[in-house]
SETIMI-350434 format. One line per 8 residues: number of its first residue (from 1); their letters; for each residue x, z, y of C-alpha. Coordinates in steps of 0.02 Angstrom, whole numbers, plus 50000, padded with zeros to 5 digits. Each point is the difference from the previous one (the first is absolute). Last residue first. Example, Ala and Ser with C-alpha at 12.3 -4.5 7.8 and 13.67 -1.06 7.14 Angstrom:
BEGIN
2> sa> 50684,50357,49947  49931,50033,49828
//
This chain:
BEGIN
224> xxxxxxxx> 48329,50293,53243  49819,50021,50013  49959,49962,50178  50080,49858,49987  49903,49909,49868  50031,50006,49822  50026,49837,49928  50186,49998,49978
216> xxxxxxxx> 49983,50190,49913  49860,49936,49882  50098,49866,49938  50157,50087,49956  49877,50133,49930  49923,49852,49872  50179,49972,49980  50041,50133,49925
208> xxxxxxxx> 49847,50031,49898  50024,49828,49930  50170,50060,49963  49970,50102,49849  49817,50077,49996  49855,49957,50062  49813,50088,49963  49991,50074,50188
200> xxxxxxxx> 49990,50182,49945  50147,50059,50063  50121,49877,49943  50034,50063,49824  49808,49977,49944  49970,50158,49881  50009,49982,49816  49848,50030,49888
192> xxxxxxxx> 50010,50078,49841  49934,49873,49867  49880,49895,50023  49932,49984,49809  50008,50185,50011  50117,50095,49854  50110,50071,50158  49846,50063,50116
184> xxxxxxxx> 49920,50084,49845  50171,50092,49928  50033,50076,50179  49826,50034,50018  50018,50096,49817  50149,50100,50069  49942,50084,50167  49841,50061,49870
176> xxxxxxxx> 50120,50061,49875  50095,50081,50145  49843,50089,50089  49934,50062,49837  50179,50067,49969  49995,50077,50191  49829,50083,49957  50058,50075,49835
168> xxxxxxxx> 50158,50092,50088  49882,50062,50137  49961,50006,50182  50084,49834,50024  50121,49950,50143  50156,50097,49980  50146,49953,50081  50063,50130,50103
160> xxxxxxxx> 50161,49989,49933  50021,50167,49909  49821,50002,49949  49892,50138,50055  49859,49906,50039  49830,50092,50046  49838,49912,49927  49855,49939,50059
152> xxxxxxxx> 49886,49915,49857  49914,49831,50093  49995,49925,49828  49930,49809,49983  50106,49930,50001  50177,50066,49977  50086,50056,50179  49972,50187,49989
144> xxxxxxxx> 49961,50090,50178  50165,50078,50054  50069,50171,50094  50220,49986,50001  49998,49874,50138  49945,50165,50102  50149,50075,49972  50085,50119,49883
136> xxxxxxxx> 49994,50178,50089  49900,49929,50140  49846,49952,49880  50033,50100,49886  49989,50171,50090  49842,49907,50066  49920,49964,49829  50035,50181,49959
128> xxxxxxxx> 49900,50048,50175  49857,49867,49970  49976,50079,49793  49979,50165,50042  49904,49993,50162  49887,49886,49892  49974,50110,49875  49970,50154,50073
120> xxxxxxxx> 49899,49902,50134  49894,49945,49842  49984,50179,49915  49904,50049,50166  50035,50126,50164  50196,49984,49937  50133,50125,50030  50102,49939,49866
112> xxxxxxxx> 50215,50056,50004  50111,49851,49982  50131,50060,49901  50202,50002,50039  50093,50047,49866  50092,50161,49946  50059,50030,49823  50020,50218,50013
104> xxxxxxxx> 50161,50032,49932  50021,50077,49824  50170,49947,49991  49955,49839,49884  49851,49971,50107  49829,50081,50042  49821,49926,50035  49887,50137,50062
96> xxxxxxxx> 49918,49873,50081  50126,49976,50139  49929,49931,50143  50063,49957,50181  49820,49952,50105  49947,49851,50077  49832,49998,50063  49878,49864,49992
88> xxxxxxxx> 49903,49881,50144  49861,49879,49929  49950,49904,50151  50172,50019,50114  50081,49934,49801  49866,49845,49990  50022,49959,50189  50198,49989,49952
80> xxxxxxxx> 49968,49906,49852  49925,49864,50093  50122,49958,50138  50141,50013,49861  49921,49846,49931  49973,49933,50132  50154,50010,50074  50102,49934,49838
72> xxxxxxxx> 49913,49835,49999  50102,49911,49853  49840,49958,49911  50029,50127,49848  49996,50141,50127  49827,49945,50086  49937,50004,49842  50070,50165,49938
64> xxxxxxxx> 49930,50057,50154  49810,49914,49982  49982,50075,49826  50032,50187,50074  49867,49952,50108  49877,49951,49888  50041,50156,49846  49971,50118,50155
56> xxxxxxxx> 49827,49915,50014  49989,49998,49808  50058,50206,50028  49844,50031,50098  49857,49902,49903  50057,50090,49834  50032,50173,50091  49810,50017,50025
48> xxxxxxxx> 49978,50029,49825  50088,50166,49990  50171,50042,49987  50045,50166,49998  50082,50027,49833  50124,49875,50089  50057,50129,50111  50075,50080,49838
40> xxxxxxxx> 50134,49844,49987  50077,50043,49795  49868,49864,49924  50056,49867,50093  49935,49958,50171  49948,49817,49943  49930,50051,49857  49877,50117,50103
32> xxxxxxxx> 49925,49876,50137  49966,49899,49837  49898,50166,49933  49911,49981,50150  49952,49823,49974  50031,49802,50050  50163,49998,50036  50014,49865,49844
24> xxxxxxxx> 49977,49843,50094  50025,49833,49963  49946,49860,50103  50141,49900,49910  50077,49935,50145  49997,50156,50077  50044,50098,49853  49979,50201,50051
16> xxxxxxxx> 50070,50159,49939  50154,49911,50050  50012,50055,50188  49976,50186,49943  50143,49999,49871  50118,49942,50116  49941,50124,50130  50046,50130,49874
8> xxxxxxxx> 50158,49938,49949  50050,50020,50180  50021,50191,49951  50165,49943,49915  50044,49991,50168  50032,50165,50045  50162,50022,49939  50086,49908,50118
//
């Protein structure tokens, strides 16, 4: 569907914060701004006010990638769907004067702005391309990076669903860090430790076996 490349935006919404970092750089009109991109005229209209508005966007969108990455599809869906009645848009078949090779008019579908404020421009935007992901690709498809301490969202597009970091530096952090506890629990004086064969019990071999001989002949009647 062509329309989800519009679920960039949301992307880029969610990480214009650091959680764990208690980073932050929504933090100004001209913010508001880069995140529109320069050719978006509604954002010429954002004022100061949209700061406060699109962070509470920026929390909910948060909590469906979240709810995605956890396996809990509903939710997820749950909350997008009061984002989209919220911030409403209006599909409309464009052609921007594009033309091809036989000097056809290129039409695509654009979602038209009708917005009282350059945040429900921007959120209407960005909730309706995330939904034309969403059930064009799945809901296993919207992720919150696995490398401590990034919370990045990202949208995987890999063949085999597979991806679990929002960036190609953040799974080689992740790797060299997987690594170097490998190399610490080997070169420890203990060792890697080996789990108990019998459950737990510390036996092993036939002592186990006939400790449950044992047990079984003892067991009272009720427990046979």
């Amino acid at each position: 569907m062509e329309l989800n490349y519009y679920s960039d935006l949301a992307v880029r919404l969610v990480n214009s914060e650091q959680p764990e970092r208690g980073e932050d750089t929504l933090t100004s009109v001209e913010a508001v701004r880069d995140l529109f991109g320069a050719q978006w005229v509604t954002a010429r209209r954002a004022t100061e006010a949209d700061v406060n508005r699109l962070r509470a966007v920026r929390t909910r969108l948060r909590a469906v990638f979240t709810a995605a990455s956890e396996g809990d599809e509903v939710r997820a869906v749950d909350l997008l769907n009061a984002l989209l009645m919220e911030f409403p848009t209006s599909p409309q078949i464009s052609g921007h004067g594009d033309l091809d090779e036989e000097g056809r008019p290129r039409w695509h579908m654009h979602l038209a702005e009708q917005p009282a404020n350059a945040t429900a421009a921007y959120a209407a935007t960005a909730c309706m391309g995330l939904a034309f992901h969403l059930t064009d690709l799945g809901v296993d498809r919207l992720g919150i990076c696995q490398a401590t301490p990034c919370r990045n969202a990202y949208l995987d597009t890999s063949t085999n669903r597979s991806r679990r970091y929002c960036s190609d530096r953040c799974a080689t952090r992740a790797n060299v860090a997987a690594y170097r506890a490998r190399k610490r629990l080997e070169s420890s004086p203990a060792g890697p430790a080996e789990a108990p064969s019998d459950g737990g019990r510390g036996r092993t071999g036939p002592t186990s076996g006939r400790t449950a001989e044992t047990d079984q002949r003892t067991s009272g009647p009720g427990e046979r």
